[in-house]
C-alpha positions as CSV (number, residue, x, y, z in Angstrom):
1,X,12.3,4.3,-39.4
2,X,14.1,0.9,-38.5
3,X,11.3,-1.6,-37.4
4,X,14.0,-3.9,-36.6
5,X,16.1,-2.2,-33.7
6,X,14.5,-3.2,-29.9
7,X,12.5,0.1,-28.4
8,X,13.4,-0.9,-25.0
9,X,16.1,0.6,-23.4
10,X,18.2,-1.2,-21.1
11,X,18.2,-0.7,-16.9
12,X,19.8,-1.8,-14.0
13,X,18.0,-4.5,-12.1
14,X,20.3,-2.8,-8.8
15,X,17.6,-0.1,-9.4
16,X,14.6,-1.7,-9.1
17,X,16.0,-3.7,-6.0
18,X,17.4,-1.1,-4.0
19,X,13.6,0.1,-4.6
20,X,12.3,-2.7,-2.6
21,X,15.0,-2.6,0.2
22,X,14.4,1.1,0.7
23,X,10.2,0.1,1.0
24,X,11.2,-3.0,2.9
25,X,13.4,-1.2,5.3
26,X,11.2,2.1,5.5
27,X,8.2,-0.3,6.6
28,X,10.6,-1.5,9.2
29,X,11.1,1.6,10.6
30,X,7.9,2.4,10.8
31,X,7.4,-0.4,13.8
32,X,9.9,1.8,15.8
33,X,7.3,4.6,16.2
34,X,4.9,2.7,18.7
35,X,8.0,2.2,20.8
36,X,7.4,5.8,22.1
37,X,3.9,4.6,23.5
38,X,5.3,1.4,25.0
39,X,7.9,3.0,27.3
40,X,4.7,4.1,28.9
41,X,2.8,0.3,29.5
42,X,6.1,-1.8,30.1
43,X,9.1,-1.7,32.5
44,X,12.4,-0.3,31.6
45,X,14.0,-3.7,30.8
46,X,11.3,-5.0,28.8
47,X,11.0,-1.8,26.7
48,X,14.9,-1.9,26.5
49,X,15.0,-5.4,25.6
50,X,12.4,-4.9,23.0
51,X,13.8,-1.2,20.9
52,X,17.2,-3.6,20.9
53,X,15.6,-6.6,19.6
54,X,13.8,-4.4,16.7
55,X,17.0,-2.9,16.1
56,X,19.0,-5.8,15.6
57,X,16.3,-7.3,12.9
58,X,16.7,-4.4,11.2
59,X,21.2,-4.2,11.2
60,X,20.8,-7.9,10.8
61,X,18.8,-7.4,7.5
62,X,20.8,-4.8,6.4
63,X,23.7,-7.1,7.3
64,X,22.6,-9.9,4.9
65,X,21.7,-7.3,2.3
66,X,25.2,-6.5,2.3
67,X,26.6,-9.7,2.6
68,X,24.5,-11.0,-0.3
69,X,25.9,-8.4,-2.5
70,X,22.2,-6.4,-2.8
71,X,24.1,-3.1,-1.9
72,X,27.2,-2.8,-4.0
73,X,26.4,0.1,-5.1
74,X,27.1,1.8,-1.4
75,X,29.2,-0.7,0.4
């Protein structure tokens, strides 16, 4: 028995962060699902205009994810 050594093991802190993106980005995608009822209430254009603009967020966070260095592990 060594009282002396640390008991906790070490981790990545990439882990724990690609946690969050994956819950961050998952919530995300779950604003794309209403889309389906929208193409109903709106015009082509506006429905076009907004599935494009909820797609870009969603490159453009992945984007500065990357850039920032979050996803190293993949990219």
């Amino acid at each position: 028995f060594d009282s002396l050594s640390s008991s906790r093991l070490p981790f990545s802190i990439h882990f724990y962060l690609i946690g969050i993106l994956f819950l961050v980005f998952d919530i995300e995608v779950i604003f794309l699902f209403p889309i389906n009822y929208l193409f109903y209430t709106m015009n082509f254009f506006e429905w076009m205009y907004l599935s494009f603009m909820i797609l870009m967020i969603l490159y453009l966070g992945l984007e500065f994810e990357k850039l920032e260095g979050s996803l190293k592990w993949f990219f």
